[in-house]
MARBA-3410 file (N, C-alpha, C, O; in Angstrom, 1 decimal):
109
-30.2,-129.2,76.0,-31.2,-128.5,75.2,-32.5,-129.3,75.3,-32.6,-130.5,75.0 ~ -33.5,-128.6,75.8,-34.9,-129.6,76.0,-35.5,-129.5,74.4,-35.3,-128.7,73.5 ~ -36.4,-130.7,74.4,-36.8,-131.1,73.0,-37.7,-130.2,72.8,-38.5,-129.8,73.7 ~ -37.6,-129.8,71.2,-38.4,-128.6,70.8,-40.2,-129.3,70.8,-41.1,-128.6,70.9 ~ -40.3,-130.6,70.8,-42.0,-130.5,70.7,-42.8,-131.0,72.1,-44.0,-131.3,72.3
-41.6,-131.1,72.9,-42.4,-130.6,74.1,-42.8,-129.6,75.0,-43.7,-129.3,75.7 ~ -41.6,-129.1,74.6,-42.1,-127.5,75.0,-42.8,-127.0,73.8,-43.6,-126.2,74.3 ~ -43.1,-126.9,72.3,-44.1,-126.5,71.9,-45.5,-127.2,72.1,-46.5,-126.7,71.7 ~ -45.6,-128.3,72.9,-46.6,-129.1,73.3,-47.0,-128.3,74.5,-48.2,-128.4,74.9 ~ -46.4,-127.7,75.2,-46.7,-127.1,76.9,-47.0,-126.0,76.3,-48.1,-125.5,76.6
-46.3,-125.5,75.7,-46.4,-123.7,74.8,-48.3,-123.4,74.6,-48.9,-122.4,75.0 ~ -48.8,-124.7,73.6,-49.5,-124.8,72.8,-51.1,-125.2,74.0,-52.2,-124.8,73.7 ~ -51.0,-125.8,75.1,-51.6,-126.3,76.3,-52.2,-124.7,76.5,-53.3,-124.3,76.2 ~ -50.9,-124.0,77.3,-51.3,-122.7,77.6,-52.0,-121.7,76.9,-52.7,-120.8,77.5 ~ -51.8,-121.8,75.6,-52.4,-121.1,74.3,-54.1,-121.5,74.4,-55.2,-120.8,74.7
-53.8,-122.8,73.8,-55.2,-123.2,74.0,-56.5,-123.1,75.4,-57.6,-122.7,75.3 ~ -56.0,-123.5,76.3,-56.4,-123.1,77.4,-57.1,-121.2,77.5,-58.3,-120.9,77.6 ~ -55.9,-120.0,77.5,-55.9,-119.2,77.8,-57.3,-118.7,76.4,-58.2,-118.0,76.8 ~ -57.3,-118.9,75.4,-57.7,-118.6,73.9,-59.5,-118.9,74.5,-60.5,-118.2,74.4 ~ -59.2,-120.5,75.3,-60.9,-120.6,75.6,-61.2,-119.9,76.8,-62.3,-119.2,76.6
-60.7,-119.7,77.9,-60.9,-118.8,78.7,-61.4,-117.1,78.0,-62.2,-116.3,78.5 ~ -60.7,-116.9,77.0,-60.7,-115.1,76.6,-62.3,-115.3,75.7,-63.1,-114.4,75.7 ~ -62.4,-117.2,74.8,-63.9,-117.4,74.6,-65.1,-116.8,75.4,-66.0,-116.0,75.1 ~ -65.0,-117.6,76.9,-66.2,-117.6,77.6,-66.0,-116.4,77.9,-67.1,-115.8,77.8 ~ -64.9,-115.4,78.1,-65.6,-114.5,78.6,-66.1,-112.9,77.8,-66.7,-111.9,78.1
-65.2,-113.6,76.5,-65.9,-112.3,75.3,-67.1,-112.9,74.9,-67.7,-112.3,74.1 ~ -67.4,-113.7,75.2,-68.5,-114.1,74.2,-69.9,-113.5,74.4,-70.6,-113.3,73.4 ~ -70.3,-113.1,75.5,-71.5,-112.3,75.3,-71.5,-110.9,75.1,-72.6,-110.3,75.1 ~ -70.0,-110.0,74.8,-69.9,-109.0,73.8,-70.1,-109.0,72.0,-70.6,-108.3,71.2 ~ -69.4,-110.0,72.0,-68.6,-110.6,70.5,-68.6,-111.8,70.1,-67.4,-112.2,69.8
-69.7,-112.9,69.8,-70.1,-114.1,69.3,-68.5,-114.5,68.4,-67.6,-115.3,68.7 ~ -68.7,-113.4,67.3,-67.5,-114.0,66.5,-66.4,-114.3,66.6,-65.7,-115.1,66.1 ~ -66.1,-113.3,67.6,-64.5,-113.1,68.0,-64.6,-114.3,69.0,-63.6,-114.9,69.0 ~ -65.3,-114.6,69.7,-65.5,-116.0,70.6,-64.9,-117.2,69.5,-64.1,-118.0,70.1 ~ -65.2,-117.4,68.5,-65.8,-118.6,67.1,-64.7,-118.5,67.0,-64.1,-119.6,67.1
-63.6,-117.1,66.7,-62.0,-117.3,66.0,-61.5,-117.8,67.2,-60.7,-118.6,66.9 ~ -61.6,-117.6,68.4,-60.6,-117.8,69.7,-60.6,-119.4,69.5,-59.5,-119.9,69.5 ~ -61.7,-120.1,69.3,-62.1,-121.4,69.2,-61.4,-121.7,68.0,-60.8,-122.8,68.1 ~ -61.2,-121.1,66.7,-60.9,-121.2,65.6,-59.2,-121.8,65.6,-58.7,-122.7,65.0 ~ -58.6,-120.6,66.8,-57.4,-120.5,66.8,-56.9,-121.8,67.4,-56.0,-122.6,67.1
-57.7,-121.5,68.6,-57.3,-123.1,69.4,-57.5,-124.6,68.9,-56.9,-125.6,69.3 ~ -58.5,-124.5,67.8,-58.2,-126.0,67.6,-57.0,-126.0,66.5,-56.1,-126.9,66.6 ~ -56.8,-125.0,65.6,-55.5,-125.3,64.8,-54.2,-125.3,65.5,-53.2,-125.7,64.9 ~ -54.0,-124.9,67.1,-52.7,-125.0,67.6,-52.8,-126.0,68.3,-51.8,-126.3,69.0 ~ -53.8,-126.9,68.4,-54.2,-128.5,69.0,-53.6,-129.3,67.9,-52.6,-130.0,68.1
-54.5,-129.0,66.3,-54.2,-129.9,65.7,-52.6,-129.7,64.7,-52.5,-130.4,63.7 ~ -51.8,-129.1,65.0,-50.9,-128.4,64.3,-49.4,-129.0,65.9,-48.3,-129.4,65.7 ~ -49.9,-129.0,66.7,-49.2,-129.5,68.0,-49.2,-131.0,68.5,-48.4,-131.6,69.3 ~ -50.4,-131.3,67.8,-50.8,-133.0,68.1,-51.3,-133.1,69.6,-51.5,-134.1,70.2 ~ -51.5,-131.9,70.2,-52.2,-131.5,71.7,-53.7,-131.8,71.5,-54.3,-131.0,70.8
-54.3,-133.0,72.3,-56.0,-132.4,72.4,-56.5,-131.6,73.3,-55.8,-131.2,74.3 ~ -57.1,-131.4,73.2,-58.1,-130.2,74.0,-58.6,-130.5,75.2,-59.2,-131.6,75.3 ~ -58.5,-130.1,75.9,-58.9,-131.0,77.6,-60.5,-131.2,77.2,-61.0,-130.7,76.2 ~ -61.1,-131.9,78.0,-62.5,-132.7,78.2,-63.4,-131.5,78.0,-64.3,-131.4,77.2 ~ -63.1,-130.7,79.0,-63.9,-129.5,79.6,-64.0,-128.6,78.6,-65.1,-128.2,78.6
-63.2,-128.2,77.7,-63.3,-127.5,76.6,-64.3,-127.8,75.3,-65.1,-127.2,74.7 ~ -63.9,-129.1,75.3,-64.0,-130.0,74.0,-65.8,-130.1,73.9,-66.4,-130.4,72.8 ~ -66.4,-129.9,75.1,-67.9,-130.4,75.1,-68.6,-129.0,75.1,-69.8,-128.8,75.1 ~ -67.2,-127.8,74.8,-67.9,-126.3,74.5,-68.1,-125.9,72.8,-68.6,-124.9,72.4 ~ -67.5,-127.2,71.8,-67.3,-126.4,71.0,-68.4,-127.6,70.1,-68.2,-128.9,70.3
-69.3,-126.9,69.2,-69.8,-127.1,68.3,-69.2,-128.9,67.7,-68.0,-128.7,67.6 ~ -69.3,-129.8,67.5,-68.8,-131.1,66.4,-69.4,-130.7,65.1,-68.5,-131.1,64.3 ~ -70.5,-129.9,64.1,-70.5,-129.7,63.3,-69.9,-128.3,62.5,-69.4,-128.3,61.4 ~ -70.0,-127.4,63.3,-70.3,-126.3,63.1,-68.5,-125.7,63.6,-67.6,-125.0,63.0 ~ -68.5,-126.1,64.4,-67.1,-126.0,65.1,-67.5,-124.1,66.3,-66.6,-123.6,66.9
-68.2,-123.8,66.3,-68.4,-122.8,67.1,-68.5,-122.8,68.3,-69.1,-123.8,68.7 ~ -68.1,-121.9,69.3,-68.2,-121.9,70.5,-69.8,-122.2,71.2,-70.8,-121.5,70.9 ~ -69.8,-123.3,72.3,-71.3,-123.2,72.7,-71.3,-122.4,74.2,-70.4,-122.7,75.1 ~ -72.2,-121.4,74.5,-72.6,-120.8,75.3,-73.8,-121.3,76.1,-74.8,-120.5,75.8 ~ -74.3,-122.1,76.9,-75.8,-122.6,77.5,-76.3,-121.5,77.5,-75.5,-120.6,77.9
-77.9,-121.0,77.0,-78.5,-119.9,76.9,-78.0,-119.5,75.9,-78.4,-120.5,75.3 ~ -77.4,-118.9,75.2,-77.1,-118.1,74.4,-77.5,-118.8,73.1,-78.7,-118.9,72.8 ~ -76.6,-119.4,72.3,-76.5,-120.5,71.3,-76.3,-121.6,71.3,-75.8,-122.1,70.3 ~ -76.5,-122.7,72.7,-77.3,-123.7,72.4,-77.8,-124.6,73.7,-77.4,-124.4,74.9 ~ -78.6,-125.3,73.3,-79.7,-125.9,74.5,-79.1,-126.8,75.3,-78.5,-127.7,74.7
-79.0,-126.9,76.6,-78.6,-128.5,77.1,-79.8,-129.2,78.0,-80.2,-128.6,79.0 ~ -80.3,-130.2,77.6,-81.2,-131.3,78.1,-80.7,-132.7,78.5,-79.9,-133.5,77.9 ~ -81.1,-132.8,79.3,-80.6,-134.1,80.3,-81.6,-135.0,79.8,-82.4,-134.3,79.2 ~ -82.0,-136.5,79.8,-82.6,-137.6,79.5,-82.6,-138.8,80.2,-81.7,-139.6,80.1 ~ -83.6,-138.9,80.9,-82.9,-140.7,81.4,-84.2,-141.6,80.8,-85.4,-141.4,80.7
-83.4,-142.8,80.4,-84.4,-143.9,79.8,-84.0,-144.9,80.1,-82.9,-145.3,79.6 ~ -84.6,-145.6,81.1,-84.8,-147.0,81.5,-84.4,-148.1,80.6,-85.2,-148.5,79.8 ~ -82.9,-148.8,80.5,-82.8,-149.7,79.7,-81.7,-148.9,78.4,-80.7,-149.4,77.9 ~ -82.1,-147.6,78.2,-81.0,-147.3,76.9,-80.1,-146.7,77.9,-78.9,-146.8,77.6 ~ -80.5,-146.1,79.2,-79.6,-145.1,79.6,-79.3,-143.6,79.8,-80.0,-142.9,79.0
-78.8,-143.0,80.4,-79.1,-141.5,80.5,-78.0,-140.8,80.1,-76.9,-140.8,80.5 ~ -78.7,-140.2,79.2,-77.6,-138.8,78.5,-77.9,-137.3,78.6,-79.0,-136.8,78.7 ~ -77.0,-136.9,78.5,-76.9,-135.3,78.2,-77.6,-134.5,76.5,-77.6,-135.2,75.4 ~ -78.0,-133.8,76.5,-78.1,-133.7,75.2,-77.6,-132.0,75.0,-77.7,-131.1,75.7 ~ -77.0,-132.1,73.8,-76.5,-130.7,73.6,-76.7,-130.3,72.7,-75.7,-130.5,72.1
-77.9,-129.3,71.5,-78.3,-128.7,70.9,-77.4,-127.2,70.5,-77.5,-126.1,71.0 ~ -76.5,-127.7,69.3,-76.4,-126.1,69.1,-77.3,-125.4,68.0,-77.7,-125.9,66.9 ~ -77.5,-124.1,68.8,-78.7,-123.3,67.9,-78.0,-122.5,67.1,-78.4,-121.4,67.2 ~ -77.0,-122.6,66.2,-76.5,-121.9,65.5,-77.0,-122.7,64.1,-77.8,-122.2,63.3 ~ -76.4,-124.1,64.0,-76.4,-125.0,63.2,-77.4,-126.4,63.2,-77.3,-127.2,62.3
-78.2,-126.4,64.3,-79.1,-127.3,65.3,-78.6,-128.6,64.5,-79.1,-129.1,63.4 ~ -77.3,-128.9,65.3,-76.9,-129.9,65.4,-77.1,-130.6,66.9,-77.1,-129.8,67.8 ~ -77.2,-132.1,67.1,-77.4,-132.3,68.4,-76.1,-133.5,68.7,-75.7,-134.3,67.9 ~ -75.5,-133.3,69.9,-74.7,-134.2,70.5,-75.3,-134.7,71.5,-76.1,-134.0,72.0 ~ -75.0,-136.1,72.2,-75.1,-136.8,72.8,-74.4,-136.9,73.9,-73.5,-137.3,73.2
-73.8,-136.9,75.5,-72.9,-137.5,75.8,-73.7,-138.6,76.7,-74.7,-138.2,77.3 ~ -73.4,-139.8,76.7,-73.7,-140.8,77.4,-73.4,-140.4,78.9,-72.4,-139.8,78.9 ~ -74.0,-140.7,80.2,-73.7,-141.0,81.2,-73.4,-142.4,81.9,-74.1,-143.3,81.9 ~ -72.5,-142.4,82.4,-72.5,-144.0,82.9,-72.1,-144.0,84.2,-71.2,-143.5,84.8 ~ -73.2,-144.9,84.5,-73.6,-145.5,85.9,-72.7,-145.6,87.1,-72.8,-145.2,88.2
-71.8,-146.7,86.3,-70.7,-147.2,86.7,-70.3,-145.9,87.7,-70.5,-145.9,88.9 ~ -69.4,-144.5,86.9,-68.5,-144.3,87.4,-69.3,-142.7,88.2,-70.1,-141.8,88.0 ~ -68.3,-142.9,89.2,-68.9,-141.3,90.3,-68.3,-140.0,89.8,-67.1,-139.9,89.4 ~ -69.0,-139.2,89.9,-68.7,-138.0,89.6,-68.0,-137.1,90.5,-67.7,-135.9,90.3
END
């Protein structure tokens, strides 16, 4: 018998995964129903002890918790400064909250 919280861990992957995918692509019919898809997936993350892959994780809101769409609801600006370093900047225009991600040098894309 395989252990029940790994297969609810692979169960919960697919869920989440599939939930952000059905995000991006309702989302410029249906804002909100985008927000619950997002809703849904972080409680079967946090409920599974599964994180959210990388790629997702930099779509969703840190205050607000809402789906981000570039153009739609919220801004992204790039930055480079000599000495602090170059980042991303992510504006959501729902809640104008701003995130940061750092870029580093070091590693290739």
């Amino acid at each position: 018998m395989p252990n029940f919280k790994k297969v609810a861990a692979k169960v919960a992957k697919q869920r989440i995964s599939f939930l952000f995918q059905a995000a991006e692509e309702i989302f410029p019919e249906d804002p909100q129903l985008a927000h619950r898809y997002v809703d849904l997936a972080r409680k079967y993350s946090q409920r599974t002890k599964v994180k959210i892959p990388k790629k997702w994780k930099r779509r969703v809101c840190h205050n607000c918790h809402h789906f981000l769409y570039p153009g739609k609801n919220c801004r992204i600006r790039m930055q480079s400064r000599k000495g602090k370093g170059s980042h991303i900047s992510v504006t959501c225009l729902d809640c104008n909250h701003t995130t940061r991600y750092f870029i580093d040098k070091k590693k290739k894309f």
